[in-house]
N, C-alpha and C positions, 0 to 999 in steps of 0.2 A: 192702445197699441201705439207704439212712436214713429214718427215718420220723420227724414230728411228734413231738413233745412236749411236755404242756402242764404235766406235775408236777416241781417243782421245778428245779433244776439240773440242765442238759443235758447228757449227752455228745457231744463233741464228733465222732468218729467213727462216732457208731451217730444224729445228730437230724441235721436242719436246722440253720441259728442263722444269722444274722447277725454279721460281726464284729463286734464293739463297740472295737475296736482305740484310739480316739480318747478312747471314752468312760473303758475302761479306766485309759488312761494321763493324764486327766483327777483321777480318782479318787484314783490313785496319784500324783500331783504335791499335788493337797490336803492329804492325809495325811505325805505326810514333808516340805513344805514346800519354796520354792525353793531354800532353805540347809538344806540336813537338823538339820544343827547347832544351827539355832534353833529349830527344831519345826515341825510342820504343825500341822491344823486336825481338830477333831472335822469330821466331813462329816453330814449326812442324808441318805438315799438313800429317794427317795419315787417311787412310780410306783402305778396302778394290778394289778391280779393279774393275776399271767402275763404279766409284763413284759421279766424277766428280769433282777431288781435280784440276786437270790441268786449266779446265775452269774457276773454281773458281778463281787462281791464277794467270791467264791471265787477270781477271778482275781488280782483285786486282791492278795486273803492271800496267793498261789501267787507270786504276782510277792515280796511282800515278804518271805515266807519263805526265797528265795533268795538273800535282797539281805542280805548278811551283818554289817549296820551295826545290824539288825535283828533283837529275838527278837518274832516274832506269832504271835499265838495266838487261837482262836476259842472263846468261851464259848458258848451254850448259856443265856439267863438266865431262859426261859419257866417253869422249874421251881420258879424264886426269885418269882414271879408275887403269891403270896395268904403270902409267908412275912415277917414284919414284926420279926422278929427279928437285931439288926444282927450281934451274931455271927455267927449261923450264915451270912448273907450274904455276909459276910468271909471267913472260914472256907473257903465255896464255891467265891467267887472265886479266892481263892489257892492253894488245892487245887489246882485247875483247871489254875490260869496256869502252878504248880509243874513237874504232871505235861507241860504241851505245850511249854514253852523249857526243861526240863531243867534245870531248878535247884532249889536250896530256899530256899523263902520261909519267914519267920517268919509266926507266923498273929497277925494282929493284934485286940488288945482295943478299938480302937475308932478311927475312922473317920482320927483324925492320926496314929497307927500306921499305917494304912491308906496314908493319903498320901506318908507317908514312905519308902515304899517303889517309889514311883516317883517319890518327886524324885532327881534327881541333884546332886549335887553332889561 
């Protein structure tokens, strides 16, 4: 039997929910853009609490995780919050990106390092 839920992301077999089917693949056309090849869009995702902006966006990653054109990956940055040190920042980040697409990143000295590593060319 499914019941309410109002803390974070739902499961989809044990809550309620509403599809967001539309919304979803809104999101996900933003982000890899009409042409994938040329890029998509930073997006904002705003809503009041207990919206269901997380789950939406878990779907989003779940969709684009699968889509093999693509390495995604979910950080975590609330920790990086009161820490004002660009290294260790870096450092985090890349740590991070390294361990969830399975590669090795260089860890960079400072922010055009940084960049350099997701431009393509």
């Amino acid at each position: 039997m499914r019941k309410f839920s109002s803390y974070g992301p739902i499961d989809t077999d044990l809550h309620y929910y509403v599809p967001r089917a539309g919304l979803i693949q809104q999101a996900y056309m933003e982000l890899i853009g009409e042409v994938p090849h040329k890029g998509g869009h930073y997006i904002t995702v705003w809503a009041p609490r207990q919206r269901g902006k997380s789950w939406v966006m878990q779907q989003v990653l779940w969709r684009l995780k699968s889509d093999e054109r693509f390495a995604a990956a979910k950080i975590n940055l609330q920790s990086l919050k009161g820490n004002s040190k660009l290294s260790e920042i870096l450092h985090y980040i890349t740590g991070h990106l390294s361990e969830q697409v399975t590669c090795s990143l260089p860890t960079p000295k400072d922010l055009q390092q940084f960049e350099a590593i997701f431009t393509h060319k």
